[in-house]
C-alpha positions as a LaTeX table, in Angstrom:
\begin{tabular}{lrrr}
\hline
Residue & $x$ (\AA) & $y$ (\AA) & $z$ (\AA) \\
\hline
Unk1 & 31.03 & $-55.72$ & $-59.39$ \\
Unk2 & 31.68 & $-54.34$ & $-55.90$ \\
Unk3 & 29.30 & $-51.55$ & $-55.22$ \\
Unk4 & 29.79 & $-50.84$ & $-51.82$ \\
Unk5 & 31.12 & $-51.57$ & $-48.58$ \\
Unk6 & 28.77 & $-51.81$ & $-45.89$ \\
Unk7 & 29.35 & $-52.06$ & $-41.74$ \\
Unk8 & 27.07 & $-52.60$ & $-38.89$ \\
Unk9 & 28.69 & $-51.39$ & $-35.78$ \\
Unk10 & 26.74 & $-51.62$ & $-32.16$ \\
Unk11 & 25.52 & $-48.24$ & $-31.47$ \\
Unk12 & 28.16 & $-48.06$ & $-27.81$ \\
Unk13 & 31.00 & $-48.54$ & $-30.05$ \\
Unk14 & 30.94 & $-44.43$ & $-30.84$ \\
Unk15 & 35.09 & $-44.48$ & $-31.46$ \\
Unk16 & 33.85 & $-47.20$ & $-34.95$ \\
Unk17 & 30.92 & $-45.04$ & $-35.76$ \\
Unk18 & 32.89 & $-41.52$ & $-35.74$ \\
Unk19 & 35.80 & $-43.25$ & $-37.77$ \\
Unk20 & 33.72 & $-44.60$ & $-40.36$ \\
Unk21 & 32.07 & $-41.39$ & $-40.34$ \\
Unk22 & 35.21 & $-39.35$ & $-40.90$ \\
Unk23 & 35.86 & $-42.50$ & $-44.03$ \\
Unk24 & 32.84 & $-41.04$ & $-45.92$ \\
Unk25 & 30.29 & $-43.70$ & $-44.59$ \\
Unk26 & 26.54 & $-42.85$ & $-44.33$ \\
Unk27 & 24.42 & $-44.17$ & $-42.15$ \\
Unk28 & 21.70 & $-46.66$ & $-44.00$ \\
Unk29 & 18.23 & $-45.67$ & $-43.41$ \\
Unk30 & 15.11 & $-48.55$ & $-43.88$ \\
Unk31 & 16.06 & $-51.69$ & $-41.74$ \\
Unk32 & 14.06 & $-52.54$ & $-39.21$ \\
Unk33 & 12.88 & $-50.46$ & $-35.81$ \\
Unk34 & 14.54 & $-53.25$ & $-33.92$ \\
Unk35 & 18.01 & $-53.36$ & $-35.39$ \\
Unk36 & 18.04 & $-49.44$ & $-34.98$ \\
Unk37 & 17.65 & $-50.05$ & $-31.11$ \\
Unk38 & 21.38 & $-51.66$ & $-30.97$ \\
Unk39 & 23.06 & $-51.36$ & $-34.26$ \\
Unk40 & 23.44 & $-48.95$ & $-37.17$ \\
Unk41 & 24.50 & $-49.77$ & $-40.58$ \\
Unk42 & 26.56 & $-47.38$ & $-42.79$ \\
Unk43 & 27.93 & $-47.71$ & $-46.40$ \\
Unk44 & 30.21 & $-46.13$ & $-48.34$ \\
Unk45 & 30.59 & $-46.35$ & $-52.28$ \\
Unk46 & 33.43 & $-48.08$ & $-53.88$ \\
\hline
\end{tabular}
């Protein structure tokens, strides 16, 4: 069962990151230091 839908959008894209924002996506905390330098992760339950 689908639990939710998860993204990773480079950080310069800010147009993605404010529309998935404004979807109801949160941005995933825990991954490492080094994927946080270029990319951020967000999810949204289903």
């Amino acid at each position: 069962m689908l639990k939710a839908i998860v993204v990773d959008t480079p950080l310069i894209n800010k147009q993605a990151i404010t529309f998935y924002e404004k979807s109801g996506f949160v941005k995933v905390l825990g991954l490492s230091e080094e994927f946080y330098k270029t990319w951020t992760r967000m999810s949204k339950p289903v």
